[in-house]
VOGU-3710 file (C-alpha; in Angstrom, 3 decimals, decimal comma):
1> xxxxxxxxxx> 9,876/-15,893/-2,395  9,617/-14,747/0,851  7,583/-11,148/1,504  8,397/-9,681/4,880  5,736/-7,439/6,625  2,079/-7,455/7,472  -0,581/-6,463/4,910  -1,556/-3,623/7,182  1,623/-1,491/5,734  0,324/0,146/2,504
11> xxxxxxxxxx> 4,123/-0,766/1,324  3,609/-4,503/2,050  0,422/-4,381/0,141  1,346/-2,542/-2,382  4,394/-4,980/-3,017  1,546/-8,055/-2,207  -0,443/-6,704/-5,111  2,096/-6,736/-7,830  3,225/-9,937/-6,972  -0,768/-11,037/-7,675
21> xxxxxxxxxx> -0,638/-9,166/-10,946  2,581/-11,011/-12,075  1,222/-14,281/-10,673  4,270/-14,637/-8,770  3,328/-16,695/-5,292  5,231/-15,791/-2,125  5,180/-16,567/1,479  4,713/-14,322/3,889  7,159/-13,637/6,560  6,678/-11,327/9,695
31> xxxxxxxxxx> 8,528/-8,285/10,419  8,976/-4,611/11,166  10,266/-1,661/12,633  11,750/-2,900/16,063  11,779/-6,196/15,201  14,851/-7,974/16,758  14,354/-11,128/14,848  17,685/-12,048/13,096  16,007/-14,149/10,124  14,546/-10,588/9,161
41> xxxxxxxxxx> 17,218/-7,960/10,120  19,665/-10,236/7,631  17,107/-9,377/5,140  16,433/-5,734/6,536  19,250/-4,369/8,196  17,025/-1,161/8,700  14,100/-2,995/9,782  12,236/-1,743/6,668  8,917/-3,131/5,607  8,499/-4,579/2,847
51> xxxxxxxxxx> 11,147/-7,092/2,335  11,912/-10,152/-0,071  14,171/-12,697/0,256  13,939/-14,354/-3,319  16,180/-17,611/-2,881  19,031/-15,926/-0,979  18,593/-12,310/-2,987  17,576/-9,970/-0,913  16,223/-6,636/-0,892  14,066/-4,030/1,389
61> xxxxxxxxxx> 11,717/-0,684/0,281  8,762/-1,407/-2,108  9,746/0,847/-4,661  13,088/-0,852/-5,114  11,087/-4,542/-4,706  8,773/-3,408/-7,633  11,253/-2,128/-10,070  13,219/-5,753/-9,810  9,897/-8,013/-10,022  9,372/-6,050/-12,986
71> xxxxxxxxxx> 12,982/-6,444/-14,181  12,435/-9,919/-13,534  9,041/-10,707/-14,519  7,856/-7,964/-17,141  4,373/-9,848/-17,873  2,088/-7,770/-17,336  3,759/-4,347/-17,731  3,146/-2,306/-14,545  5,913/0,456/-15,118  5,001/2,067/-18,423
81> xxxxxxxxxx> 8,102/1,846/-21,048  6,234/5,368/-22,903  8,484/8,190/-21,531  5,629/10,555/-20,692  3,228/7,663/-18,795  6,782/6,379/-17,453  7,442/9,435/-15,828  3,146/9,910/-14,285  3,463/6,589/-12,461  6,853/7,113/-10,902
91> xxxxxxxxxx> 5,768/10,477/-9,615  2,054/8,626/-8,030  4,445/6,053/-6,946  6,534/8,513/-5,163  3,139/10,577/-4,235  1,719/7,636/-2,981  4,283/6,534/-0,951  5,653/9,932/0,546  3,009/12,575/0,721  -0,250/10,437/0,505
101> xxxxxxxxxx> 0,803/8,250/3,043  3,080/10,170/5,481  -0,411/12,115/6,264  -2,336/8,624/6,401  0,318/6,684/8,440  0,060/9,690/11,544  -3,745/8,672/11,976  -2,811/4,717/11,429  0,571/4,560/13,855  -1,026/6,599/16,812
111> xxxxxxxxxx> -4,401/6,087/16,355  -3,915/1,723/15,463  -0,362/0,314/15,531  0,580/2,650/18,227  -1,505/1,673/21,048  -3,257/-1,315/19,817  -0,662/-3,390/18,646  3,012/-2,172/19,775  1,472/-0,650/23,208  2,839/2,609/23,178
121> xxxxxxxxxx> 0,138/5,855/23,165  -0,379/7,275/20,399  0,274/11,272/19,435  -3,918/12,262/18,824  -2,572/15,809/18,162  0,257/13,982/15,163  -3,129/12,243/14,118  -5,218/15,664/14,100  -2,773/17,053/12,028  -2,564/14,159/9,529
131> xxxxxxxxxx> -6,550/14,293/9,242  -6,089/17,553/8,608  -3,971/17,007/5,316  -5,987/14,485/3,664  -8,329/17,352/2,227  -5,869/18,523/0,294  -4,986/15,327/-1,052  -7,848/14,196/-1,996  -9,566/17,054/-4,253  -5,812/16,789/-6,059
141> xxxxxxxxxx> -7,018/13,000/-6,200  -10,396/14,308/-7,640  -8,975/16,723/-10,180  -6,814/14,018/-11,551  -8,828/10,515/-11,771  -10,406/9,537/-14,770  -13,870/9,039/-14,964  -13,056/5,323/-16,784  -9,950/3,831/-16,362  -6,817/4,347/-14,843
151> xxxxxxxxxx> -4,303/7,200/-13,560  -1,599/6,660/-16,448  -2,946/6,516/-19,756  -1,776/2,714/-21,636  -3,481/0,758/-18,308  -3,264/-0,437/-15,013  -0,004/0,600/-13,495  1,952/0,813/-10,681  0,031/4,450/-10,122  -2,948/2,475/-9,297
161> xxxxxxxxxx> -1,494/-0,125/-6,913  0,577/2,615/-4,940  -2,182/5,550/-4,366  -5,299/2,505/-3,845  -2,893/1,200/-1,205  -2,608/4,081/1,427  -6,071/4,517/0,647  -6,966/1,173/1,670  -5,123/1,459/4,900  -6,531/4,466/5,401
171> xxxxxxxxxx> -10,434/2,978/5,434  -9,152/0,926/8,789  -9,078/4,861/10,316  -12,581/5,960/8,865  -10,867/8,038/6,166  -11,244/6,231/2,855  -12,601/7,887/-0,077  -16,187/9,553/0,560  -18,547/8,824/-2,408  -20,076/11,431/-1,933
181> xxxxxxxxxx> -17,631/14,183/-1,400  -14,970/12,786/-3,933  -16,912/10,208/-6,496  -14,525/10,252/-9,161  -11,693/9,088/-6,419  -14,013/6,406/-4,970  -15,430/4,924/-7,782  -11,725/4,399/-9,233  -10,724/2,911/-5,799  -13,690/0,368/-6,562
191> xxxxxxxxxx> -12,511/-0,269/-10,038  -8,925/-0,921/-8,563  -9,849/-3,253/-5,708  -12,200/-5,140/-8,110  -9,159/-6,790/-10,027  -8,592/-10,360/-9,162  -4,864/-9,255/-7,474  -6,501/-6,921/-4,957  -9,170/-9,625/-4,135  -6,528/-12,291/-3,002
201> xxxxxxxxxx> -4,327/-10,054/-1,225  -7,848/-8,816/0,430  -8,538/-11,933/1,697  -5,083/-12,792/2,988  -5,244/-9,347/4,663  -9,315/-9,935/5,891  -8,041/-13,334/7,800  -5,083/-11,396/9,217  -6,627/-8,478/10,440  -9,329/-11,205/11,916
211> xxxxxxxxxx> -6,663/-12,280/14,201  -5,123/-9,245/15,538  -7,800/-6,045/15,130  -11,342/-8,148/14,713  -13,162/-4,501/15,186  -11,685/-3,307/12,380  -11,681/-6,036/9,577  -15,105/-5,420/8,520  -14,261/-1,696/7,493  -12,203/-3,180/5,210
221> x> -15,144/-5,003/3,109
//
C-alpha cells in the first residue's frame, strides 16, 4: 500500500497511525495540494492528502481511508460496533478533523507550510485568529477526557488517533497541550503517543521533519 502525503498533515498521520495499529505496512508516497505530479493526481484528482493506492484501489480523505482499512482489516477494532460509543468517535473524528484542526491548520499553513516550505507569506492575522480559537477547544477537551483511559468508553479508538493528531501538529506551532493549564488533556495526549503505533509513525515523522524543518523536529520529542 501506498500512503500519499507527508506526516506533517494531521490527516496523513492520523491515517499513518491506524495503519500501525492494524499492523498493516505501507510506503509512503509524496503529495499535496498543488502538486502537479500525475502518479498522485490519478490517485487524488483533488489533490487531497491523505491518499492510498492499495494495489490499483484507490481512494483520497482520511475519514473515508479509515472506514475501508477497517472494513478490510477489523483487528483491532478502532470504530466501535456499540451504537452509543459508535456514534462518540465519529463525532471526535469529525471534531477532530473539522473544528479542532481548521483553527490549528491557520497557525500551521501561514505560520510553517506557508512561508517555509511552499514560499508564499503567510496570513499572521488568519494565524491570530486561529490562536485565538484554541481556548475554546481545549477546556471542551478538558471537560471531556478521562482521567484513565480513553475518549470512547470500550478502548482506544479512532477518537484518540484523530483529536492526538491535530494536537501533535499543533506542538510544531508552540500550541500543544499545556500541563499545566489543561492536565487532564495532556496527560491523555501522553498516554496516546505512548502506544507502540504513535512511536513508529513518530520516528518516520522525526527523520522527515529532520530533513525539511530541522528547528522544529525537536518540539516534537
Amino acid at each position: 500500500m501506498k500512503l500519499y502525503g507527508g506526516l506533517l498533515s494531521p490527516f496523513v498521520r492520523k491515517v499513518a497511525v491506524v495503519l500501525g495499529e492494524k499492523g498493516v505496512d505501507y510506503t509512503p508516497a509524496r503529495g499535496g495540494p498543488g502538486s502537479t505530479d500525475p502518479e498522485f493526481l490519478a490517485v487524488s484528482p483533488f489533490a487531497k492528502i491523505p491518499a492510498i493506492d492499495d494495489e490499483g484501489f484507490t481512494l483520497a480523505d482520511s475519514s473515508a481511508i479509515v472506514h475501508y482499512l477497517e472494513a478490510k482489516y477489523p483487528d483491532p477494532a478502532l470504530i466501535p460496533a456499540d451504537p452509543k460509543a459508535r456514534g462518540l468517535a465519529i463525532w471526535f473524528d469529525e471534531f477532530g478533523d473539522t473544528i479542532f484542526a481548521a483553527s490549528g491548520l491557520k497557525i500551521l499553513f501561514n505560520r510553517v507550510v506557508g512561508p517555509r516550505l511552499l514560499g508564499k507569506p503567510g496570513n499572521e492575522g488568519l494565524a491570530q485568529e486561529g490562536e485565538a480559537e484554541l481556548p475554546q477547544i481545549f477546556a471542551y477537551l478538558e471537560s471531556i477526557v478521562p482521567e484513565e483511559g480513553w475518549l470512547v468508553e470500550g478502548g482506544f479508538s479512532i477518537a484518540d488517533v484523530t483529536v492526538a493528531s491535530v494536537l501533535c501538529t499543533l506542538v510544531y506551532v508552540g500550541q500543544g497541550p499545556n500541563p499545566a493549564a489543561w492536565p487532564k488533556t495532556a496527560a491523555w495526549h501522553s498516554r496516546v503517543t505512548a502506544r507502540p503505533s504513535w512511536q513508529a509513525v513518530a520516528a518516520r515523522e522525526a527523520a522527515l521533519m529532520q530533513r525539511i524543518l530541522p528547528d522544529l523536529a525537536c518540539l516534537q520529542a
